[in-house]
C-alpha positions as CSV (number, residue, x, y, z in Angstrom):
1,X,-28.3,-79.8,74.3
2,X,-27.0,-77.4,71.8
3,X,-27.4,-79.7,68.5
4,X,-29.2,-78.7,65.4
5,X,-31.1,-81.6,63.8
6,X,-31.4,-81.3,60.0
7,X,-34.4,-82.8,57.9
8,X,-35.1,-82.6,54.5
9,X,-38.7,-83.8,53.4
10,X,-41.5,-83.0,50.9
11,X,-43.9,-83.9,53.4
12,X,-45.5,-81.3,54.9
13,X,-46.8,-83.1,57.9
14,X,-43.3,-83.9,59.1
15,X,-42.1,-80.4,58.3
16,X,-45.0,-79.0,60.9
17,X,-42.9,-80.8,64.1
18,X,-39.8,-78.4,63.1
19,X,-38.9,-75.1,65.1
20,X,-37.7,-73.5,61.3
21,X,-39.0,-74.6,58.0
22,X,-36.9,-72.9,55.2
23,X,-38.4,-73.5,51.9
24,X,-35.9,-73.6,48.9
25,X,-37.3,-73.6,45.5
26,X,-34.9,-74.2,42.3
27,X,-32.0,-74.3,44.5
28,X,-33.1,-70.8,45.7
29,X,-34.8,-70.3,49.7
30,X,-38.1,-68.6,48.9
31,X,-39.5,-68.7,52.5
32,X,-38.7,-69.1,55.7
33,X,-40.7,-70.0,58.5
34,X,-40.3,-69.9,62.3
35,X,-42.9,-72.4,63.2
36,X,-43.5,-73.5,66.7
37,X,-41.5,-73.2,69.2
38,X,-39.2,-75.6,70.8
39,X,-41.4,-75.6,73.9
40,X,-44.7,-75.6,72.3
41,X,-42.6,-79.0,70.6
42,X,-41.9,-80.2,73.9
43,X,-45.1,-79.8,75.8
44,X,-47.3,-81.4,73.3
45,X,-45.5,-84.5,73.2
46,X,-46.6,-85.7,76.3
């Protein structure tokens, strides 16, 4: 569908459904991580 969805939580439960989590500490990213795939997403919501 070529969109990008942009979430901004501190809860790291919803963070675990995203495909990228980047991690920005002190207004500076400190990590970035790929997470699940979109497909991995897909499958295990049904």
């Amino acid at each position: 569908m070529n969109q990008t969805v942009m979430m901004i939580t501190h809860n790291p439960e919803a963070a675990q459904i995203a495909d990228r989590v980047i991690t920005v500490r002190d207004g500076e990213v400190v990590a970035i991580d790929l997470g699940r795939s979109s497909m991995d997403i897909v499958h295990n919501a049904y």
